[in-house]
C-alpha positions in Angstrom: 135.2 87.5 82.6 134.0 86.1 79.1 131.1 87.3 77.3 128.8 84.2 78.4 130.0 85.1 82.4 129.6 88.9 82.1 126.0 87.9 80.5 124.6 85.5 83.5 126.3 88.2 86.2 124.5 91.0 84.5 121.2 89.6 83.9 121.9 87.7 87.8 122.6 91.2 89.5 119.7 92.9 87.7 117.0 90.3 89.0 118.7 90.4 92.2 118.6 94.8 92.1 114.9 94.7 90.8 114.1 92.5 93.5 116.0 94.2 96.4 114.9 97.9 95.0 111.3 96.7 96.0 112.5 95.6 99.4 114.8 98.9 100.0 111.5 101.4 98.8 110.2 99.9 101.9 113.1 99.7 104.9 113.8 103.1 105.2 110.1 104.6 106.0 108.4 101.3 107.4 109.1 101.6 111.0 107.3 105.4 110.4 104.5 104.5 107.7 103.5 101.4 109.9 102.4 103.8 112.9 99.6 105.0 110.3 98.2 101.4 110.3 95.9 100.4 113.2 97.6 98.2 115.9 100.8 100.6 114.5 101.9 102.0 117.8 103.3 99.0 118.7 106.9 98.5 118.0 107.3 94.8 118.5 104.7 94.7 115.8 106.0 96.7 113.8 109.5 94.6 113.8 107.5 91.4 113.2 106.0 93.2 110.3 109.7 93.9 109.1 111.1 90.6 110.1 108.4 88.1 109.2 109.6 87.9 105.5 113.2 86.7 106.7 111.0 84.0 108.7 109.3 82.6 105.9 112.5 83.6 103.5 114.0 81.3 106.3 112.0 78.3 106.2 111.6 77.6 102.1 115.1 79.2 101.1 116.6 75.1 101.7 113.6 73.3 99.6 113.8 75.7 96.9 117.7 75.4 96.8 117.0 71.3 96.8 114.4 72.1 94.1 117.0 74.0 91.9 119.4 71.2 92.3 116.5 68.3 90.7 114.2 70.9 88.6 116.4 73.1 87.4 117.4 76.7 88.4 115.5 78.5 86.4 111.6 76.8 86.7 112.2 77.7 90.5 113.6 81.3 89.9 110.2 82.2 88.1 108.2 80.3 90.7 109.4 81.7 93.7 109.1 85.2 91.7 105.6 84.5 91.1 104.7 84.4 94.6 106.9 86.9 95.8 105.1 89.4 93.8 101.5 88.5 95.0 102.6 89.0 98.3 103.3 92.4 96.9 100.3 92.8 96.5 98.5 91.8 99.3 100.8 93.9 101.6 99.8 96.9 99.1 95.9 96.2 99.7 96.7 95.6 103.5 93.9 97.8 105.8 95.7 96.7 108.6 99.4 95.7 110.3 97.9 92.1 110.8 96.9 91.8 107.1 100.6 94.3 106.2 102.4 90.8 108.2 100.7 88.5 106.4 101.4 90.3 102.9 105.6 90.4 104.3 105.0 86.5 105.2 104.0 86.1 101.7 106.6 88.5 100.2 109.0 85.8 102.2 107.7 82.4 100.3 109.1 83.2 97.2 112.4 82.3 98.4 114.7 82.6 95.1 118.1 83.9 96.3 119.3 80.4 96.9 118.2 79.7 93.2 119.7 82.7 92.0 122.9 82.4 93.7 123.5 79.2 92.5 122.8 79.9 88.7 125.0 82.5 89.1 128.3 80.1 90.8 127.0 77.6 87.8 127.8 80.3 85.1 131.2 81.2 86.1 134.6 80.0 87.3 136.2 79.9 90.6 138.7 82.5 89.8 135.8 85.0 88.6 133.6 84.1 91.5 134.3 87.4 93.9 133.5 89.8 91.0 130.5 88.3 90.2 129.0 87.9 93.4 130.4 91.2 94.3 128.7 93.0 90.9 124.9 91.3 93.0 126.0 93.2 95.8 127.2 96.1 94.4 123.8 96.2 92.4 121.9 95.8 95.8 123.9 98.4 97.5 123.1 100.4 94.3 119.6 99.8 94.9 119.7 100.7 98.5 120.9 104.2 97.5 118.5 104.8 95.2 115.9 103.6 97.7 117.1 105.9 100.2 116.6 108.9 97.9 113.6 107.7 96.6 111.5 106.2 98.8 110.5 109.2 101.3 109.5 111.1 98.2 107.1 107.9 96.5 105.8 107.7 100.5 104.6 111.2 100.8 102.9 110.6 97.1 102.2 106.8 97.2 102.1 105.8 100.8 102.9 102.1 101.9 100.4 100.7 99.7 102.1 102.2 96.7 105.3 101.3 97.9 104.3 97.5 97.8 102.5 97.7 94.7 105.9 99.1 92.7 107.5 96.0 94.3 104.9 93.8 92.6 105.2 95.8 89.5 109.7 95.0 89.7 109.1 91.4 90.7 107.0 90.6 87.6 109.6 92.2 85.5 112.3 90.3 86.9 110.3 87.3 85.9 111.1 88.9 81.8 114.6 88.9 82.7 115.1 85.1 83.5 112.5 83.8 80.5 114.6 86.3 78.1 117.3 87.1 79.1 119.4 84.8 81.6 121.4 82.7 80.0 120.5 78.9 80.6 121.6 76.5 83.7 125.2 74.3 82.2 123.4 70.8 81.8 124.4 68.5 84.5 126.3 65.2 83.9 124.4 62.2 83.5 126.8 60.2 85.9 126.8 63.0 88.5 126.1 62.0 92.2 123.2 63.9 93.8 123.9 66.1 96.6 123.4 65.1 100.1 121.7 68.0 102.5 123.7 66.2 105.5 127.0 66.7 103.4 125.9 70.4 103.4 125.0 70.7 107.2 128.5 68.9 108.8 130.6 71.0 106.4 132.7 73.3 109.1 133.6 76.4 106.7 130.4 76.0 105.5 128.7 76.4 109.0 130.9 79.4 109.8 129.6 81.1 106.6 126.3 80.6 107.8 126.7 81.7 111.4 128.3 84.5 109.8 125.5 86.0 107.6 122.7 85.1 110.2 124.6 87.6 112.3 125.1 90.4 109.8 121.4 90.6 108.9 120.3 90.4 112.0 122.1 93.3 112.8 121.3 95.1 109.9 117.7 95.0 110.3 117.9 95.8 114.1 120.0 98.8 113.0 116.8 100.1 111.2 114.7 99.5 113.7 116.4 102.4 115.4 118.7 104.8 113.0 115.8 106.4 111.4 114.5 107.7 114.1 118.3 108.6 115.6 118.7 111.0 112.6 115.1 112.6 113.7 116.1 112.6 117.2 119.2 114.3 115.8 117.8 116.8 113.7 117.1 115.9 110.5 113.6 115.5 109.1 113.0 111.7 107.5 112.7 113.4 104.1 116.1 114.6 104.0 117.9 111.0 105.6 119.3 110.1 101.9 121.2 113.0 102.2 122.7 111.1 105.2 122.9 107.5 103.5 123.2 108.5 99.8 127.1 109.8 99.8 127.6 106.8 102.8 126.8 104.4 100.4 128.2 105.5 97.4 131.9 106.2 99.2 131.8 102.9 100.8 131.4 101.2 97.2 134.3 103.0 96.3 136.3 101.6 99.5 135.3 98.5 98.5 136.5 98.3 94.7 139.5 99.7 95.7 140.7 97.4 98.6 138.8 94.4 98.4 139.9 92.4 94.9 143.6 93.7 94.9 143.7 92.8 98.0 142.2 89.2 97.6 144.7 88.8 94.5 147.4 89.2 96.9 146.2 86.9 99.3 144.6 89.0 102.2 141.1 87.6 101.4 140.9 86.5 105.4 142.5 90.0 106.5 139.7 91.7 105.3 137.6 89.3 105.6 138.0 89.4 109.4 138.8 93.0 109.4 135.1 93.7 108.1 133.7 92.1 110.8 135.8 94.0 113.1 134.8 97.0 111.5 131.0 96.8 111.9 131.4 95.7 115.6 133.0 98.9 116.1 130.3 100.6 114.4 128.0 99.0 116.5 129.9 100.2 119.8 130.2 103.3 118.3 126.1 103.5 118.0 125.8 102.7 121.6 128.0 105.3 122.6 126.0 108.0 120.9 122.7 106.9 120.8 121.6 109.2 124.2 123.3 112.1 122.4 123.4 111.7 118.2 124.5 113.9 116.0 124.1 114.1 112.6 128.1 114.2 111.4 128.3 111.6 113.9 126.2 109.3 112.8 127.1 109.7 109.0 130.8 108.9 109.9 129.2 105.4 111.5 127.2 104.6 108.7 129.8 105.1 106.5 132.0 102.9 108.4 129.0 100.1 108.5 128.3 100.0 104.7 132.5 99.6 104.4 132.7 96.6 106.3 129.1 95.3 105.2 129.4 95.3 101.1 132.9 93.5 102.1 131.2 91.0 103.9 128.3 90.7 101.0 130.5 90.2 98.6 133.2 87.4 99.7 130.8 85.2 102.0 128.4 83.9 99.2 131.5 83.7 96.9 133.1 81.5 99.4 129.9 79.4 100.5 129.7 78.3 96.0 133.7 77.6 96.1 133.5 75.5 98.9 130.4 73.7 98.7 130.3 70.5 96.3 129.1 71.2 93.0 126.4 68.8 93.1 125.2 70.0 96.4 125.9 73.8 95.3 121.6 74.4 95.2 121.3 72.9 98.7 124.4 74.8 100.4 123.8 78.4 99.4 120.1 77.2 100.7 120.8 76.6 104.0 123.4 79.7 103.6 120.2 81.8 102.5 118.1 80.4 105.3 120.4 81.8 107.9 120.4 85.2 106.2 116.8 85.0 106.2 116.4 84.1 109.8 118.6 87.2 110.1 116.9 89.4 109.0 113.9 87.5 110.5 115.6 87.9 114.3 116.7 91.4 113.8 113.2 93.0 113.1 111.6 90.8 115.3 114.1 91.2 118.6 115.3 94.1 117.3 111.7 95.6 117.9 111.2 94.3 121.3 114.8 95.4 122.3 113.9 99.0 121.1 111.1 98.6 122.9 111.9 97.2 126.4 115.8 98.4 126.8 116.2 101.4 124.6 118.7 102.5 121.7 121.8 101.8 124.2 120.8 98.2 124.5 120.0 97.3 121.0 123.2 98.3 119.9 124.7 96.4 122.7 122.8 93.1 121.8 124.2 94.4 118.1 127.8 94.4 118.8 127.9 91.0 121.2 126.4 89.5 118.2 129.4 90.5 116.0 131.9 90.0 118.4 130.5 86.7 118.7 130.8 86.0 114.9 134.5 87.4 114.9 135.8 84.8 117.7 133.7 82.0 115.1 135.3 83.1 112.1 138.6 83.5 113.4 139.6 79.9 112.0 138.7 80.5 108.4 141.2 80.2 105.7 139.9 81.2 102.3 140.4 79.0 99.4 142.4 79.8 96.8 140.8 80.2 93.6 140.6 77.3 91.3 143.7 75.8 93.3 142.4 74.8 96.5 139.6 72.0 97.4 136.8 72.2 100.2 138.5 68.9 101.9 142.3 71.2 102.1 140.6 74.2 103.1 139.2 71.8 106.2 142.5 70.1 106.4 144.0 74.1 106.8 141.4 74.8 109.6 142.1 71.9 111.7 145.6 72.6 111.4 144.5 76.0 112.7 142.3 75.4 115.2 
């Protein structure tokens, strides 16, 4: 990377951490915290409480991405940060889990990932692209550690309400970063054709990107809808889970760095690409398997497993969704890519929740590991591009050859 790429990945990756390190604080002790609010004792509403942010994530993640594309990357980033963090606040001063949804809704309107993600494919070549997507998932995954340590502690001496006000707090820092930090958009040609959203929504690899990441999030979310209260179930108190997810997390990083960019040098992008998803549909048998019986070593191992195939999976599809997209369009394609992954993560609390509540553990996890089987017969097609060597229109030439 050059100095002016490893500036706009760092300063990228840290909005992106801030950001996410409010969200994380949250996750692991919603589904338990919400039960304090009234009208908590409902599951279902306690998923649409956890999912309603992908919803509204979900339907403003394409006119902010259009709007970064006309505006500027930037203006939106700190707009869309704005309202994020007084939906923050709101959900802090909630009394109740109908005012806690609408604070979440809120929390979802300041939809900037599109934005970001874009600024970030802007500031850096082809053949760079992986890392620096990967360093923004990396620094989530980073974040999700530290939120898995963290948050049960700043619960027991915060509660909820604290929680939500920290995440405030991190959003209107992040809002620093881009003014002072973040190295400016590239300034766009003169002559440069303006992007087309129906160029964006008939482009095949495209599409399979986006079924793809609609299905991970989904089934990450309905995961957490049900593994906290596995590890209870088997054993272990909620304030000791990061001892659970902590080491899971930071091994799978390690698994990651060392397979995952030799490996795409050498060509094997789509081997692991596919083997990911593999990999977190057998972690998703694996759940239903144990989930009448769980044990804590047991579910560690799974977790573990999950986290593998997921930062793979977190890394390569938004690198592959800016290679492929045209670069006038770039703002409206990792749009609709981000409204899928909101919708995700949308579905997963939402259904998630009523299939905890209706057909058990065993069912959600079965629902889970359709969904990726599902996604693995999609993606089965793809051929990754090569970097800097290979255009969208041969990549769909290579697929149809495929196919």
């Amino acid at each position: 990377m050059t100095a002016a790429e490893r500036r706009a990945s760092g300063s990228l990756a840290l909005i992106f951490a801030a950001r996410m390190l409010g969200l994380f604080l949250v996750l692991p002790v919603f589904a338990l915290e919400a039960q304090r609010y009234p009208g908590g004792d409902d599951p279902a509403l306690v998923g649409l409480a956890m999912g309603i942010y992908g919803l509204t994530q979900g339907v403003l993640q394409i006119p902010y991405g259009l709007a970064s594309d006309r505006f500027g990357r930037k203006r939106v980033i700190v707009l869309g940060l704005l309202v994020f963090a007084i939906g923050s606040f709101l959900a802090a001063a909630a009394p109740s889990l109908p005012w806690l949804v609408a604070g979440r809704a809120l929390q979802g309107a300041g939809a900037v990932s599109a934005a970001v993600t874009a600024l970030l494919a802007d500031q850096t070549r082809d053949v760079v692209r992986t890392k620096a997507m990967a360093l923004v998932g990396a620094s989530i995954g980073l974040m999700f550690a530290v939120s898995l340590v963290a948050a049960p502690m700043l619960a027991a001496r915060i509660g909820l309400h604290g929680l939500f006000a920290v995440t405030g707090v991190l959003a209107l820092a992040c809002i620093a970063v881009v003014v002072w930090w973040t190295p400016p958009a590239p300034a766009q040609k003169a002559n440069q054709p303006r992007g087309r959203l129906v160029d964006v929504l008939t482009h095949a690899p495209l599409l399979r990107l986006d079924v793809g990441v609609f299905v991970l999030h989904a089934v990450q979310l309905a995961m957490w809808v049900a593994v906290p209260a596995l590890l209870v179930q088997a054993g272990l108190a909620k304030d000791k889970h990061w001892q659970v997810y902590l080491p899971t997390v930071l091994a799978s990083f390690v698994v990651m760095g060392g397979l995952l960019f030799p490996l795409e040098r050498r060509g094997y992008l789509r081997a692991v690409f596919l083997g990911s998803i593999g990999l977190v549909l057998v972690v998703q048998a694996g759940l239903w398997l144990t989930s009448t019986n769980p044990g804590v070593a047991g579910l560690a191992v799974l977790l573990f497993l999950f986290f593998c195939g997921f930062n793979v999976l977190e890394a390569t599809q938004p690198s592959l969704a800016s290679r492929l997209a045209p670069p006038q369009s770039r703002g409206a394609a990792l749009g609709v890519y981000n409204t899928l992954q909101s919708l995700g993560f949308f579905a997963g609390g939402a259904v998630g929740g009523w299939l905890a509540r209706d057909v058990g553990w065993a069912g959600l996890f079965g629902a889970c590991a359709g969904l990726m089987l599902l996604w693995l017969v999609v993606a089965w097609p793809m051929r990754a591009p090569a970097a800097g060597r290979q255009t969208a229109e041969e990549v769909l030439a290579d697929e149809a050859q495929a196919t």
